[in-house]
VEXDREN-2710 file (C-alpha; in Angstrom, 1 decimal):
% VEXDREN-2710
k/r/px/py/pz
1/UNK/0.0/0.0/0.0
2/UNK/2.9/1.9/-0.2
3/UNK/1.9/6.1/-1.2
4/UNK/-1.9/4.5/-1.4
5/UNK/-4.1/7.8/-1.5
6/UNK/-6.9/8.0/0.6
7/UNK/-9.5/11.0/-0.3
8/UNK/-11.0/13.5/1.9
9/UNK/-14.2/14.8/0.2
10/UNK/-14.8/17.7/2.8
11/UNK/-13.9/18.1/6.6
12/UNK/-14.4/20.9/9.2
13/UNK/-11.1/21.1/11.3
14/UNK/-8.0/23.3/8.9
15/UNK/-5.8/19.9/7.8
16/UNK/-5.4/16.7/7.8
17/UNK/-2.2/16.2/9.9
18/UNK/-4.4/13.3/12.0
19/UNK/-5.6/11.5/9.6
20/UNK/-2.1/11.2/7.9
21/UNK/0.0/10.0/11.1
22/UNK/-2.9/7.7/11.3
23/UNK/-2.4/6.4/7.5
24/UNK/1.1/6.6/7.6
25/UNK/1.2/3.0/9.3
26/UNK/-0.2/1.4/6.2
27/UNK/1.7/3.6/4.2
28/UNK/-1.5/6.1/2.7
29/UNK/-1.5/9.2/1.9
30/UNK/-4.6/11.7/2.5
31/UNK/-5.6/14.6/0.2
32/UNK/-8.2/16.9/0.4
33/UNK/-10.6/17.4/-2.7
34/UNK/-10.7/20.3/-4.3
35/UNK/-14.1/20.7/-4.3
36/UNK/-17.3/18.8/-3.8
37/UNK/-19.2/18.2/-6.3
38/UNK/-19.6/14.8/-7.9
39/UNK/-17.8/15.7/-11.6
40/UNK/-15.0/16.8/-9.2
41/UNK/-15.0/14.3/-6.4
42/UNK/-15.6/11.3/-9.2
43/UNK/-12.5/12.9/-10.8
44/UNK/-10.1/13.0/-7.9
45/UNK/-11.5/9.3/-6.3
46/UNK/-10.4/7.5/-9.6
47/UNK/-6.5/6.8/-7.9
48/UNK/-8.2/6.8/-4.7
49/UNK/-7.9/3.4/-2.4
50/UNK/-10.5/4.6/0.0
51/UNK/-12.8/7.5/0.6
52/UNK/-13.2/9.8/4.0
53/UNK/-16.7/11.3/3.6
54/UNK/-18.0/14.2/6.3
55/UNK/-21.1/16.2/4.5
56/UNK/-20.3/15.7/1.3
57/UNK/-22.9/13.6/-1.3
58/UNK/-20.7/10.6/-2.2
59/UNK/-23.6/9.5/-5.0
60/UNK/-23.0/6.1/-7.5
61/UNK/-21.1/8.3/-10.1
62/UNK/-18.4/8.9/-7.5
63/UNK/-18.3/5.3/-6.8
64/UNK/-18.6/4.4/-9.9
65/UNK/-15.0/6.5/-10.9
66/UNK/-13.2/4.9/-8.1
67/UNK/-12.4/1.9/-9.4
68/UNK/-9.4/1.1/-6.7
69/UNK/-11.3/2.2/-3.2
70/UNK/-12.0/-0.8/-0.9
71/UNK/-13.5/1.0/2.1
72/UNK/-15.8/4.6/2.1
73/UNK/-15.9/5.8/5.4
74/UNK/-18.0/8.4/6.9
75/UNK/-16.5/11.0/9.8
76/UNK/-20.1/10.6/11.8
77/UNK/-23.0/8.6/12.4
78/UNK/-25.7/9.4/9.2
79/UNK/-25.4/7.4/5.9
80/UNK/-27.8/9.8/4.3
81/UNK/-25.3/11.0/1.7
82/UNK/-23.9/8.2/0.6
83/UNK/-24.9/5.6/-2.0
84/UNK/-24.9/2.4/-0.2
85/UNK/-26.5/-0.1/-2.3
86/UNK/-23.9/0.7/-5.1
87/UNK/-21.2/0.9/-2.4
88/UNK/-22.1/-2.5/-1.6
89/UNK/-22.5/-3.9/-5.5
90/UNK/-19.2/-2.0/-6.2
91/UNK/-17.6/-4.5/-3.3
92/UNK/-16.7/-1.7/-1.1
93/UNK/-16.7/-1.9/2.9
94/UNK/-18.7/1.2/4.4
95/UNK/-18.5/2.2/7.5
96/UNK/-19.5/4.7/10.3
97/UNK/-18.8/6.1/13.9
98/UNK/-22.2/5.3/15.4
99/UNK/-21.3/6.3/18.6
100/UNK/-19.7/9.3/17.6
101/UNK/-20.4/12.6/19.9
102/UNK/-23.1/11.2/21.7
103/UNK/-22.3/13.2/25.2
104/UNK/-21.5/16.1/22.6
105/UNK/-25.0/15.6/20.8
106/UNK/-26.8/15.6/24.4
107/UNK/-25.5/18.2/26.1
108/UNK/-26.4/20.6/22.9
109/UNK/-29.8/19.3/22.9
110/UNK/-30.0/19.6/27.1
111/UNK/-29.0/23.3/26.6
112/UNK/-31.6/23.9/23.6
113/UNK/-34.5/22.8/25.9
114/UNK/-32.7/24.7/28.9
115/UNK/-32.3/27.8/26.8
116/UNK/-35.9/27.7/25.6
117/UNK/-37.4/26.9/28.7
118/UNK/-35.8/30.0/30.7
119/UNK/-36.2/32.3/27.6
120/UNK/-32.7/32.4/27.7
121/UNK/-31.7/34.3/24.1
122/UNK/-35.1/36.7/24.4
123/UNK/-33.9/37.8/27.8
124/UNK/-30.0/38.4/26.8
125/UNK/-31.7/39.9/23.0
126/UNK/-33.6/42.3/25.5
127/UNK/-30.9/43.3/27.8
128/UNK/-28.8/43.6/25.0
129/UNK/-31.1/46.7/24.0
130/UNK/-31.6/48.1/27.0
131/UNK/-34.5/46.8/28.6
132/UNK/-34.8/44.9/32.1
133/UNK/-37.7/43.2/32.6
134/UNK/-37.7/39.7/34.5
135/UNK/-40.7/38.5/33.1
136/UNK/-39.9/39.9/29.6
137/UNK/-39.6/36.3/28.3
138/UNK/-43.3/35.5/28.6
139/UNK/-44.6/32.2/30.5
140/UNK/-42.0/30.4/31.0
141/UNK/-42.7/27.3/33.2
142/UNK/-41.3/25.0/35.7
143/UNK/-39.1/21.7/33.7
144/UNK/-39.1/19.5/37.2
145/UNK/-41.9/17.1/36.9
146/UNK/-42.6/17.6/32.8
147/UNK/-42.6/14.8/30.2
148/UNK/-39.4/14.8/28.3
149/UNK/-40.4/12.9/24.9
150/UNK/-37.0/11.4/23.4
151/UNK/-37.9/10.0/20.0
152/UNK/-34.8/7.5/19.2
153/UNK/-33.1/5.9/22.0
154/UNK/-30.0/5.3/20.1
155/UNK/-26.1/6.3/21.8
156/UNK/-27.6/9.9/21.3
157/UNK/-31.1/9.6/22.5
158/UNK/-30.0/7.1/25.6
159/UNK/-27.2/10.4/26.6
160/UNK/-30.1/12.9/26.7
161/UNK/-32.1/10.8/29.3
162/UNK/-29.2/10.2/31.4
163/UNK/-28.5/14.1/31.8
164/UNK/-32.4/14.8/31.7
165/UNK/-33.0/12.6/34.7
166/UNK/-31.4/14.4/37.3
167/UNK/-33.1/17.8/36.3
168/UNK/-36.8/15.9/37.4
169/UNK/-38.1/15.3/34.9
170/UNK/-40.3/12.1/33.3
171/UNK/-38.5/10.4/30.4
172/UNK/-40.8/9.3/27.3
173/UNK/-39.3/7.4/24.9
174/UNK/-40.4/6.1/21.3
175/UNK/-38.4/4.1/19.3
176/UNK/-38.9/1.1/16.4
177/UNK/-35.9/-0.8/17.6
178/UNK/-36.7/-4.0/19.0
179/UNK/-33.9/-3.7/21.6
180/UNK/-35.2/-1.9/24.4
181/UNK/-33.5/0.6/26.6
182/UNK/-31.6/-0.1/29.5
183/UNK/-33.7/-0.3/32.4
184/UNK/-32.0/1.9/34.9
185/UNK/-32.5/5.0/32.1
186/UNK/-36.1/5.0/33.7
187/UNK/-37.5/5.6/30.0
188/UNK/-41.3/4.6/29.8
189/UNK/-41.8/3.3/26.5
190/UNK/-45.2/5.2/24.6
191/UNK/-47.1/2.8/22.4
192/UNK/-46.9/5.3/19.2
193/UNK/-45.5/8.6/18.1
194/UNK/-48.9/10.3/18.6
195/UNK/-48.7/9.0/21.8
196/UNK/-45.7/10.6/22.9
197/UNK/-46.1/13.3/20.8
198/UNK/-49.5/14.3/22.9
199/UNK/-47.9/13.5/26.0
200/UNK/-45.0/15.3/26.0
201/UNK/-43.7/18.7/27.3
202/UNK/-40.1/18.9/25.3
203/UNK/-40.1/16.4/22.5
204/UNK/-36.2/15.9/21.5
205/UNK/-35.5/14.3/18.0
206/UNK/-32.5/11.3/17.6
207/UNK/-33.5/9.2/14.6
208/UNK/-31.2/8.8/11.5
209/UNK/-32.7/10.8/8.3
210/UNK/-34.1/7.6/6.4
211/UNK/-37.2/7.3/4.3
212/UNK/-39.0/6.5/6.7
213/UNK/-37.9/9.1/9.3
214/UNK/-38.3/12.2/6.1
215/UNK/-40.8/15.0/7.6
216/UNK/-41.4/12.7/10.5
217/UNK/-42.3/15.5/12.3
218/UNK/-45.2/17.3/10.2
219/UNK/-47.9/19.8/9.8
220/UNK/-49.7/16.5/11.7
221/UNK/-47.8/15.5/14.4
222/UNK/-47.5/19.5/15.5
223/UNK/-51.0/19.5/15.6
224/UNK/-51.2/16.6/18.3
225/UNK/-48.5/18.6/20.0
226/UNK/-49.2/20.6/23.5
227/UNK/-49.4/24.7/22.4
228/UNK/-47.0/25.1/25.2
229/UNK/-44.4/22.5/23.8
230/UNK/-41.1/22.6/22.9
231/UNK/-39.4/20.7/20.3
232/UNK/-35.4/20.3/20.0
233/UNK/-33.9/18.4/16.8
234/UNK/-29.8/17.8/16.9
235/UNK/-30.6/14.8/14.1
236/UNK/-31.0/15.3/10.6
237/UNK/-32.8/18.6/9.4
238/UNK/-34.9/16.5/6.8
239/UNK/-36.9/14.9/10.0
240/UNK/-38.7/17.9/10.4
241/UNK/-41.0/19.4/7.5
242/UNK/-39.3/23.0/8.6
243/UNK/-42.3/24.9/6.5
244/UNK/-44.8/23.3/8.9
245/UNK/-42.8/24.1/12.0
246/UNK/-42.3/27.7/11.1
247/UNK/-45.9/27.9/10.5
248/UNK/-46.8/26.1/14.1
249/UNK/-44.2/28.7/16.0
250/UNK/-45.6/32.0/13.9
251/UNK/-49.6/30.5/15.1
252/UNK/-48.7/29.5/18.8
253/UNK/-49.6/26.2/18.0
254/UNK/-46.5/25.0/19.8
255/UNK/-44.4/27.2/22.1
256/UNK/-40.9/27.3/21.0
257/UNK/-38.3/25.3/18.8
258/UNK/-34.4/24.5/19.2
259/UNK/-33.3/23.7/15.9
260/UNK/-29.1/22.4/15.2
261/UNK/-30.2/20.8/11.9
262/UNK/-32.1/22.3/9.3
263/UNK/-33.1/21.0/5.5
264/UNK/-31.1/23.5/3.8
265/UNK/-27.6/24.7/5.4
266/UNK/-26.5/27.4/5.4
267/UNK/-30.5/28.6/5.5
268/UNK/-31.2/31.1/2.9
269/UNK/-31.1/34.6/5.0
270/UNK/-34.8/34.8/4.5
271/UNK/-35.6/31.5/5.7
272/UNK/-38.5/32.5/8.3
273/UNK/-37.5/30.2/11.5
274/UNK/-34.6/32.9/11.8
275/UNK/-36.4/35.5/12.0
276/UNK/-38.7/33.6/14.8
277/UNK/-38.1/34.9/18.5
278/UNK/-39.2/31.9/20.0
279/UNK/-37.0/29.8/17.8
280/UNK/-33.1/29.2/18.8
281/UNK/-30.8/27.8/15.6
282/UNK/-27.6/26.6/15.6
283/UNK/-25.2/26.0/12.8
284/UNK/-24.9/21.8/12.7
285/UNK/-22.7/22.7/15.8
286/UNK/-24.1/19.6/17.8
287/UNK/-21.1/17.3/17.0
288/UNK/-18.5/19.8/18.3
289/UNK/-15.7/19.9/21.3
290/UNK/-11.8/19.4/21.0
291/UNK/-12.2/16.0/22.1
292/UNK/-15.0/14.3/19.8
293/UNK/-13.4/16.2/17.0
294/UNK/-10.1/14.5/17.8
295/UNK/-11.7/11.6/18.5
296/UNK/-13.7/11.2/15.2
297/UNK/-10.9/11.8/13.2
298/UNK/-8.6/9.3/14.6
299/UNK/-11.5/6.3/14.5
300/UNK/-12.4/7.2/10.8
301/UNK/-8.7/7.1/9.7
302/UNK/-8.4/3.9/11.5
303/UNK/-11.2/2.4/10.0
304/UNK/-9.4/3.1/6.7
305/UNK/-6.6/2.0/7.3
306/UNK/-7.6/-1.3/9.1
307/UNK/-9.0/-3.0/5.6
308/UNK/-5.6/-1.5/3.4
309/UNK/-4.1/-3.4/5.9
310/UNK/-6.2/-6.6/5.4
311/UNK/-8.2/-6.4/8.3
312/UNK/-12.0/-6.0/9.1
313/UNK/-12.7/-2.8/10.4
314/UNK/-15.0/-1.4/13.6
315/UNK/-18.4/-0.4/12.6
316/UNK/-19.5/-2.0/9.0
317/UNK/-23.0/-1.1/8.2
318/UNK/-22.8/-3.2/5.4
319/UNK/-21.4/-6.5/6.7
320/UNK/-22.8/-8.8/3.7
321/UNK/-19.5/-7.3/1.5
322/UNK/-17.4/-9.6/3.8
323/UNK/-16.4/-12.4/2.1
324/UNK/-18.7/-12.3/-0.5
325/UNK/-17.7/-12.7/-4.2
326/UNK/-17.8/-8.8/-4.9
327/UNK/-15.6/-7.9/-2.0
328/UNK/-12.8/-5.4/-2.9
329/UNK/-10.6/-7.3/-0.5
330/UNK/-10.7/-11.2/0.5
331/UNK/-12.4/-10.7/4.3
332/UNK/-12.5/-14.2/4.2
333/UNK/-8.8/-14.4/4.4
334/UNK/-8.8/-11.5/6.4
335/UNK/-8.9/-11.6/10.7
336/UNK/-12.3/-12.1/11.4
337/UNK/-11.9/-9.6/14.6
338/UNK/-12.6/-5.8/14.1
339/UNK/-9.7/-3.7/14.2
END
């Protein structure tokens, strides 16, 4: 694998000086595209022996080009943007970080619903301009003793009931796994959605953006909501039908909204949730501290790195590649333990 070139389709943090000590020991390089579009990334993954994906679309016509890639992996959790039935006809191991950021994830969520609950940004908006008025926020009420509605009880999900527990409050959870939750999270389990959605005084979204998750939350379920709700997504912005929910804040039908994922980012600048005042967005920030950006990028390198070395990596969401007859790689000479 000597000089073996891995490509980085896009990446938040200024280089890539982890990725290649991490490469190094199978003796690949890493190199950034130069841009992300597909002509341009299925240009530059044609010499490419594996692919490290972060936003970026990685669609069939990228796959298609790269013709000497063995593993795609994604810096994260989602698969949304990649093509993976052709990854997997292609041969080509895919993997994620499924636990990535979880504490990350639920301490941005705990301090949406903390924010909105205390009218945090109206009250600092309001002394910014010169006006001091305690209850200048509205009704703000009480979170100790409320119904916390976590919908997903993934890594991410399970984090936000640990934290939420010791602030009082009751933990509803919905999810269509057929694993449930550890017991000692205290989660009740509601029946349906609707169910929880009713119920529920803070509803916090953790479900991958999948076909069947798109505009989960709609003009419908807002409706079954309580008018003095609050809803908090840190998922995927395409769970949320964001038209609806701008309409259900602008009508009162729901109280407020903490929003780190939206359908379109960057939002246009006239994208009405922004101009909202009981609506708090964040930029996709969710994922980020020093650590678990350290820690991502170490773990996704590694995962590369473990099948040019021969080996099965951590974290294959797309394990029937393994020793099959497409396989890029013979898994079925390779250890059968993840690296």
């Amino acid at each position: 694998m000597a000089d073996a070139r891995v490509l980085v389709t896009d990446r938040a943090w200024p280089d890539l000086a982890v990725e290649a000590r991490v490469l190094a020991e199978v003796g690949a390089v890493p190199f950034d595209a130069p841009a992300e579009d597909a002509a341009t990334l299925a240009e530059h993954a044609a010499d490419a022996v594996a692919i490290l994906f972060c936003w970026a679309d990685v669609p069939a016509a990228v796959l298609d080009a790269a013709e000497r890639c063995q593993v795609v992996c994604r810096y994260g959790v989602g698969l949304d943007n990649v093509d993976l039935a052709r990854a997997t006809e292609l041969g080509m191991v895919v993997t994620n970080i499924p636990d990535y950021c979880a504490d990350e994830v639920a301490e941005h969520a705990l301090a949406l619903i903390l924010a909105l609950a205390r009218g945090i940004v109206r009250y600092a908006d309001q002394t910014s301009a010169g006006t001091w008025v305690p209850a200048g926020a509205g009704q703000l009420h009480r979170l100790r003793g409320s119904t916390l509605g976590i919908v997903g009880l993934g890594a991410n999900g399970q984090a936000l009931a640990r934290r939420a527990r010791g602030l009082g409050l009751r933990l509803l959870g919905y999810t269509t796994s057929a694993t449930p939750p550890p017991a000692e999270l205290g989660v009740e389990l509601a029946g349906s959605l609707d169910e929880l959605l009713a119920a529920a005084d803070v509803v916090s979204l953790h479900v991958p953006l999948r076909e069947s998750t798109r505009n989960l939350i709609g003009a419908r379920e807002l409706a079954l909501m309580k008018p003095t709700a609050l809803l908090v997504n840190t998922a995927r912005g395409g769970v949320v039908d964001t038209a609806a929910l701008a309409a259900a804040l602008a009508d009162g039908a729901i109280a407020g909204a903490g929003l780190d994922v939206l359908g379109q980012e960057p939002p246009d600048p006239d994208d009405p949730l922004l101009a909202l005042d009981n609506a708090i967005v964040t930029p996709h920030a969710a994922f980020y501290s020093e650590e678990s950006v350290e820690d991502l990028r170490v773990r996704t390198a590694r995962a590369a790195a473990a099948v040019l070395a021969g080996r099965v990596p951590q974290n294959v969401v797309n394990p029937q590649v393994l020793g099959s007859a497409r396989a890029r790689l013979d898994y079925a000479a390779a250890s059968g333990e993840p690296a």
